[in-house]
TORKOL-4160 file (C-alpha; in steps of 0.2 Angstrom, whole numbers, padded with zeros to 4 digits, m for minus):
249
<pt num="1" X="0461" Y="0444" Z="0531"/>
<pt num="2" X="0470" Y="0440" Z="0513"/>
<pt num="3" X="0484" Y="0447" Z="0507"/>
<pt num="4" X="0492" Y="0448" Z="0491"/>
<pt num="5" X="0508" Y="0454" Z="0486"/>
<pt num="6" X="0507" Y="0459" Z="0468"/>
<pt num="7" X="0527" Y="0465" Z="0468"/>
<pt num="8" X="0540" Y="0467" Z="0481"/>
<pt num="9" X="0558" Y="0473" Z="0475"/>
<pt num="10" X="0567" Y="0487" Z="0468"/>
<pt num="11" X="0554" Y="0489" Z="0454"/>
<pt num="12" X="0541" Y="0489" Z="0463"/>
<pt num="13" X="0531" Y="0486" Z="0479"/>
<pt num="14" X="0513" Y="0483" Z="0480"/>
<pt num="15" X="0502" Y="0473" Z="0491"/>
<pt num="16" X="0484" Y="0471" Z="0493"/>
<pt num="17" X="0474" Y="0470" Z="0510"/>
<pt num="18" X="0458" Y="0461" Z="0509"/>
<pt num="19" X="0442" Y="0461" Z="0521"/>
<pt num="20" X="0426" Y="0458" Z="0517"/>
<pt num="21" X="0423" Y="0475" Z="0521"/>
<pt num="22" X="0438" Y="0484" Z="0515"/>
<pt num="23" X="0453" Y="0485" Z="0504"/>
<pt num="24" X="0467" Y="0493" Z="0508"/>
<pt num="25" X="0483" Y="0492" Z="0496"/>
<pt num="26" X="0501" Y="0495" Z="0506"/>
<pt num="27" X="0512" Y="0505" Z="0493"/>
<pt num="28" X="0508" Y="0508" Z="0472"/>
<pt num="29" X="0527" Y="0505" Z="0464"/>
<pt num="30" X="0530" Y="0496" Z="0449"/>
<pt num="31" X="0521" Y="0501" Z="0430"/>
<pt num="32" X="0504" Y="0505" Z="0427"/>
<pt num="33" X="0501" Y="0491" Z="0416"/>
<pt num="34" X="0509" Y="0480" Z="0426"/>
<pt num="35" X="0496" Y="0482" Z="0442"/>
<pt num="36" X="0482" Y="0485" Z="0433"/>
<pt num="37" X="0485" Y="0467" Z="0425"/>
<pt num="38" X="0491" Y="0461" Z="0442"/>
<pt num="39" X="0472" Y="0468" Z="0450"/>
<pt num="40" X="0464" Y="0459" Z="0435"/>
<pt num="41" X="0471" Y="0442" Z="0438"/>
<pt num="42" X="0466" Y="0444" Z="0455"/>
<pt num="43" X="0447" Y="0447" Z="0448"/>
<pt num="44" X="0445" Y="0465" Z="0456"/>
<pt num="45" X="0447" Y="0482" Z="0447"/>
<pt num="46" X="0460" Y="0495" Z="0455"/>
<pt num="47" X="0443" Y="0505" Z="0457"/>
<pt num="48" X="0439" Y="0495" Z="0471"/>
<pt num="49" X="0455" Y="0501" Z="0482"/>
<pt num="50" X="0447" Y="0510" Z="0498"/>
<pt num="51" X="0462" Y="0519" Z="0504"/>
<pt num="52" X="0480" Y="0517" Z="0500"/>
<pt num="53" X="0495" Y="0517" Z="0513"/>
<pt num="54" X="0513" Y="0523" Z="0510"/>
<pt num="55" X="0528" Y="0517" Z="0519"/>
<pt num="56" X="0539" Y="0530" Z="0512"/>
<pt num="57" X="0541" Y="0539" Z="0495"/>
<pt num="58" X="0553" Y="0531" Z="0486"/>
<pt num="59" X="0548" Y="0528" Z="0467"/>
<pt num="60" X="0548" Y="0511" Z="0467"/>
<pt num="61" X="0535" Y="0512" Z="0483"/>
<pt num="62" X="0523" Y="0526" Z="0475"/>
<pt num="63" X="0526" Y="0528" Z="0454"/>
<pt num="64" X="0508" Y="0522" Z="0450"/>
<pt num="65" X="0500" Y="0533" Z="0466"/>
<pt num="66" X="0488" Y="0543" Z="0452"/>
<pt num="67" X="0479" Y="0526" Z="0449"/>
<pt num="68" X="0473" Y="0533" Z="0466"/>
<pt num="69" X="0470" Y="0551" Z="0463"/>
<pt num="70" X="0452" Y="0548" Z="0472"/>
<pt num="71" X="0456" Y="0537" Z="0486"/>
<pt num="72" X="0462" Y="0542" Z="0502"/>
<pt num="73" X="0479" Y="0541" Z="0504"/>
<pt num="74" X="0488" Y="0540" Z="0522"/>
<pt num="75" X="0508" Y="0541" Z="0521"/>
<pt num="76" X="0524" Y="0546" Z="0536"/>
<pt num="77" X="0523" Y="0563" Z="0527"/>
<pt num="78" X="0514" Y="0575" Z="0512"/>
<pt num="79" X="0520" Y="0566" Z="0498"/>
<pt num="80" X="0526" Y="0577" Z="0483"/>
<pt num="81" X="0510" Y="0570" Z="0469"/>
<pt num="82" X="0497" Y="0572" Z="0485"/>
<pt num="83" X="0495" Y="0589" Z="0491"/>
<pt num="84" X="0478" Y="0579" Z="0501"/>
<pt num="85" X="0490" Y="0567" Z="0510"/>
<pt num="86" X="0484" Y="0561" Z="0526"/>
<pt num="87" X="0499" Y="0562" Z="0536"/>
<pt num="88" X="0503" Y="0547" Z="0551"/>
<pt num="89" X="0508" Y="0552" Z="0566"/>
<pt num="90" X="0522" Y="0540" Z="0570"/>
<pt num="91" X="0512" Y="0528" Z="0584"/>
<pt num="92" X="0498" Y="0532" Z="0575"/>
<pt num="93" X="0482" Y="0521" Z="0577"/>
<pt num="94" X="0469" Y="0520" Z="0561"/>
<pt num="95" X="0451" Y="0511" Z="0561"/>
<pt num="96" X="0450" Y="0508" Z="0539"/>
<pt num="97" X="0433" Y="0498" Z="0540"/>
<pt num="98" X="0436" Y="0480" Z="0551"/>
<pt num="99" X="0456" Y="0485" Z="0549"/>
<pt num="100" X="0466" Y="0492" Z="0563"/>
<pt num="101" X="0480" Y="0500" Z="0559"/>
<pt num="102" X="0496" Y="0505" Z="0568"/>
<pt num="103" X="0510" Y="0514" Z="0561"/>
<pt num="104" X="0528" Y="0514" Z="0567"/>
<pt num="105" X="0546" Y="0522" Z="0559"/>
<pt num="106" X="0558" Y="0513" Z="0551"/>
<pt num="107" X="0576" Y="0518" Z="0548"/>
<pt num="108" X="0580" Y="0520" Z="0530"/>
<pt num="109" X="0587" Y="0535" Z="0520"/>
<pt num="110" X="0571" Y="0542" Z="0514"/>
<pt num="111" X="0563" Y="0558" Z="0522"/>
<pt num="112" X="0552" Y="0546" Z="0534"/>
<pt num="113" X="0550" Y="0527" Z="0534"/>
<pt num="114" X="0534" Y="0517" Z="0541"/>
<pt num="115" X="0531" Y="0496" Z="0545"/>
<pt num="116" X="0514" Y="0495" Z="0549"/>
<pt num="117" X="0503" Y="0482" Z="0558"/>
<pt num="118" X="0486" Y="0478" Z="0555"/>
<pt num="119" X="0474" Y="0470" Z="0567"/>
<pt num="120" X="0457" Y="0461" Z="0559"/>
<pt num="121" X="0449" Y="0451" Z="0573"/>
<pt num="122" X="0459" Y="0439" Z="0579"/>
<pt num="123" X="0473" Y="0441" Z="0564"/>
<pt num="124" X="0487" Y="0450" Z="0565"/>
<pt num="125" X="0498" Y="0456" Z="0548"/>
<pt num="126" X="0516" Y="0463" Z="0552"/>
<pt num="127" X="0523" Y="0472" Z="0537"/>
<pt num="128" X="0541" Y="0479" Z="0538"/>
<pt num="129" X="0551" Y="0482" Z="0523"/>
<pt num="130" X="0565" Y="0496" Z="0519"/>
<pt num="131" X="0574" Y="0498" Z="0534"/>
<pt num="132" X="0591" Y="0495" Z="0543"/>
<pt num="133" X="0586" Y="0488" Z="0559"/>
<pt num="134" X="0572" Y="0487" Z="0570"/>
<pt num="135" X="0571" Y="0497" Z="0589"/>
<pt num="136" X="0570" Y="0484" Z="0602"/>
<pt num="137" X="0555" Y="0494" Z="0609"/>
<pt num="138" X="0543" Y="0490" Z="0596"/>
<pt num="139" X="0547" Y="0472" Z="0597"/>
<pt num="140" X="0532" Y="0469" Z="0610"/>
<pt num="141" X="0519" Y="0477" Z="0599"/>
<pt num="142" X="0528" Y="0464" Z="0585"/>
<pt num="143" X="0528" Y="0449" Z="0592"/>
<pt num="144" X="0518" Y="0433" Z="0590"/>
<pt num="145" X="0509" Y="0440" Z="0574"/>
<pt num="146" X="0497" Y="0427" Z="0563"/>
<pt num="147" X="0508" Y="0435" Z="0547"/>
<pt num="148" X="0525" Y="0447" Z="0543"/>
<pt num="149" X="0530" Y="0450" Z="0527"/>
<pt num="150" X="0545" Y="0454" Z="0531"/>
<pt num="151" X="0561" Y="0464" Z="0523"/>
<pt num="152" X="0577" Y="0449" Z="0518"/>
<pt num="153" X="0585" Y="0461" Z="0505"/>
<pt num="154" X="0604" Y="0454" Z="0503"/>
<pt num="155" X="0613" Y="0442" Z="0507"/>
<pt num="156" X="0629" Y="0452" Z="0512"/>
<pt num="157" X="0643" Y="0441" Z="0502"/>
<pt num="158" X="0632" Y="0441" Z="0486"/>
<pt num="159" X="0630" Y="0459" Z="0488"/>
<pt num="160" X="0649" Y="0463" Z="0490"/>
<pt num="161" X="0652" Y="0454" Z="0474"/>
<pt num="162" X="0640" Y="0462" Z="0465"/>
<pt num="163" X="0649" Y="0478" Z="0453"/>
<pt num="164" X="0637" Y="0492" Z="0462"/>
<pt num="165" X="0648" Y="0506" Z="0469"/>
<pt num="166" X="0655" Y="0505" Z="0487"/>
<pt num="167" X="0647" Y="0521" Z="0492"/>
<pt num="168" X="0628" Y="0510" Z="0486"/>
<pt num="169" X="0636" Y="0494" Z="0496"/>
<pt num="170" X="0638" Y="0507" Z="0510"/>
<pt num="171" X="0621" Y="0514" Z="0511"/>
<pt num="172" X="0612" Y="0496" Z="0510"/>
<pt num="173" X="0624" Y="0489" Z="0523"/>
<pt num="174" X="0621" Y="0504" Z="0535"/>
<pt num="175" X="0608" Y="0507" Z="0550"/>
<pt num="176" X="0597" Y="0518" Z="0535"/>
<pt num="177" X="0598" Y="0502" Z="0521"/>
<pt num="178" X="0591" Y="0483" Z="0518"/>
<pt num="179" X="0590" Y="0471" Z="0530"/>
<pt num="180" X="0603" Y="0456" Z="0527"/>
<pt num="181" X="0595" Y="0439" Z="0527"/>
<pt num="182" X="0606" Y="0436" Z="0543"/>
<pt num="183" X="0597" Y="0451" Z="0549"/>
<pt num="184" X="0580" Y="0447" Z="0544"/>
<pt num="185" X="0581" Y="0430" Z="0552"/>
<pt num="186" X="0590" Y="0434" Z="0569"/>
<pt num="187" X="0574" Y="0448" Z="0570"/>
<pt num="188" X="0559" Y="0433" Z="0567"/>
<pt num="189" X="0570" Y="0421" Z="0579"/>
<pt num="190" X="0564" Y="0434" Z="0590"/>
<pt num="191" X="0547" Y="0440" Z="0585"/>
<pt num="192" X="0535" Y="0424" Z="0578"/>
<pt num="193" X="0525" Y="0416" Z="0591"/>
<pt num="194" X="0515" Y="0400" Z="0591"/>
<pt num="195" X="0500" Y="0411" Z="0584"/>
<pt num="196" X="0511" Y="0415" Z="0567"/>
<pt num="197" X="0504" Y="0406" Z="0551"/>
<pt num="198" X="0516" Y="0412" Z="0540"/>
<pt num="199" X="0531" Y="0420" Z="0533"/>
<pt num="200" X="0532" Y="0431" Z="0516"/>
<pt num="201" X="0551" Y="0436" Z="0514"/>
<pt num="202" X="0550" Y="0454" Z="0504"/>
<pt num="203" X="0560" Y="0466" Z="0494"/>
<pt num="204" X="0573" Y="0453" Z="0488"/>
<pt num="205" X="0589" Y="0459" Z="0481"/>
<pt num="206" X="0588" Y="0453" Z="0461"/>
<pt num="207" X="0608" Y="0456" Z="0461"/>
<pt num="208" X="0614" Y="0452" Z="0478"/>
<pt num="209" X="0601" Y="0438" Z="0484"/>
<pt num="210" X="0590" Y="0422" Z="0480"/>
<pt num="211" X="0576" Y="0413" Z="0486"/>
<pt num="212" X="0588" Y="0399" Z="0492"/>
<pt num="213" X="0599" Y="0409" Z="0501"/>
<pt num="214" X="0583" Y="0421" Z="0511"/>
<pt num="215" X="0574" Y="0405" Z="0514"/>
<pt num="216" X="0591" Y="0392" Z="0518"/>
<pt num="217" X="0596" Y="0406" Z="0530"/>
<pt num="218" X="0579" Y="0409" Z="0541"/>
<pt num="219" X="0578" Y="0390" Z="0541"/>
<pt num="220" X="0597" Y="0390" Z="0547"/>
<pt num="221" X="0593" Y="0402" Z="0561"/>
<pt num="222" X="0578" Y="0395" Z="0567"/>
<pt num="223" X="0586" Y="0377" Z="0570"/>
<pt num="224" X="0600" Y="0386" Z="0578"/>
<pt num="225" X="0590" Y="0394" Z="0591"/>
<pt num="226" X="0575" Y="0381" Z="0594"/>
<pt num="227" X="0564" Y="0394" Z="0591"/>
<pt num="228" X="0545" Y="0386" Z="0594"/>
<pt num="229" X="0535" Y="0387" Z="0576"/>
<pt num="230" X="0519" Y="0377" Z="0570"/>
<pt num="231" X="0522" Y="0361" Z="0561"/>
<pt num="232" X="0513" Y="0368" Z="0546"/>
<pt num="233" X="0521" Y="0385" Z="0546"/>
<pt num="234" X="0522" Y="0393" Z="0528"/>
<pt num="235" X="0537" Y="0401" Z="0522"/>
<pt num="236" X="0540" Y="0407" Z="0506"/>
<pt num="237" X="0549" Y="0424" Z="0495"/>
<pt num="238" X="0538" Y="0438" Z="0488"/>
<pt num="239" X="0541" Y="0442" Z="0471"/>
<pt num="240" X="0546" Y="0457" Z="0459"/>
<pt num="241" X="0536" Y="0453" Z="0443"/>
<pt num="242" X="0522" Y="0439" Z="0451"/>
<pt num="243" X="0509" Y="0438" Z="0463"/>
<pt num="244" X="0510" Y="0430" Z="0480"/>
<pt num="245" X="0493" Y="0428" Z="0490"/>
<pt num="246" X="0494" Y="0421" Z="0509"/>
<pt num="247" X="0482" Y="0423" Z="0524"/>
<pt num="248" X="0463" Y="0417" Z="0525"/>
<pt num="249" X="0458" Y="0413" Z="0508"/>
């Protein structure tokens, strides 16, 4: 299983699922010139998509979902540019070619919110982004997976300085918001296993984060607890305007 993250930010969140039986792209946000370059690069056409699924319909999460007027699309909810969504139960399990693929809610101020995991053979992908916490009861399902790409929106100092309004400081601070970088780490303390390859830290704040502080944080918080991780664990930040691939190549 590759995956590339063509964007991940408030522009834009796109990322690519690849099999050799299937593609499956996770959200369509950004421009349209931008991901159609971004499938170009990559070598592939945005033809070649085989279904397409939505966490939740935020612009920046499903501005370009016409690209995919002929694809299947499976989403928490009908979405308001896809009478023909296929809606997800939360729970939901899903068989897309060699891809197994479980749906869970999130907790974020849009009409529903969905991580998703996706099982191909011995591989496991978690992909949580957009929420405000995560219920202890799905950690079991979560934990020990080959790779997360995983929400690290703010760090919360940078975000308080920043000149956005309080009520906006509010909403990305509360249980329907971002996660902090505090937030993110203290939650993959908890999750990686000994099976986990690597670590994609997603939907960065451009005002109110860096790569420094995401990446100085989780690295902080792991040396704190003595979590257990592989020697030749890779961890890195997704991008808003540039491609990040990971997985087996």
């Amino acid at each position: 299983m590759k995956y590339t993250v063509f964007c991940s930010g408030s522009k834009g969140n796109c990322t690519l699922i690849e099999t050799e039986k299937v593609k499956v792209l996770l959200d369509c946000g950004h421009t349209r010139r931008y991901l159609t370059q971004s499938f170009h690069n990559a070598g592939l056409h945005y033809n070649q998509v085989d279904a397409v699924l939505i966490t939740h319909n935020h612009i920046d999460h499903v501005s370009q979902l016409k690209l995919f007027h002929d694809k299947p699309v499976f989403a928490p909810h009908v979405l308001d540019q896809r009478e023909d969504t296929i809606v997800l139960e939360p729970f939901d399990w899903i068989t897309l070619g060699d891809l197994e693929i479980y749906a869970f809610p999130l907790s974020h101020d849009a009409q529903e919110t969905y991580g998703y995991l996706i099982r191909h053979l011995e591989e496991t992908l978690v992909y949580i982004t957009d929420t405000g916490y995560l219920r202890e009861t799905d950690f079991e399902m979560l934990k020990n997976a080959t790779y997360y790409i995983f929400e690290s929106n703010h760090d919360v100092e940078l975000l308080m300085a920043t000149t956005r309004p309080y009520p906006i400081k509010k909403r990305i601070l509360s249980v329907n918001g971002h996660l902090s970088n505090t937030d993110s780490a203290q939650y993959l303390t908890q999750l990686i296993g000994l099976k986990t390859k690597s670590i994609l830290l997603a939907h960065l704040s451009s005002e109110a984060n860096t790569e420094r502080h995401a990446l100085e944080t989780l690295i902080e918080t792991f040396e704190t607890s003595k979590v257990q991780i592989q020697p030749d664990l890779i961890i890195q930040c997704a991008k808003q305007n540039e491609p990040v691939t990971g997985g087996s190549q």
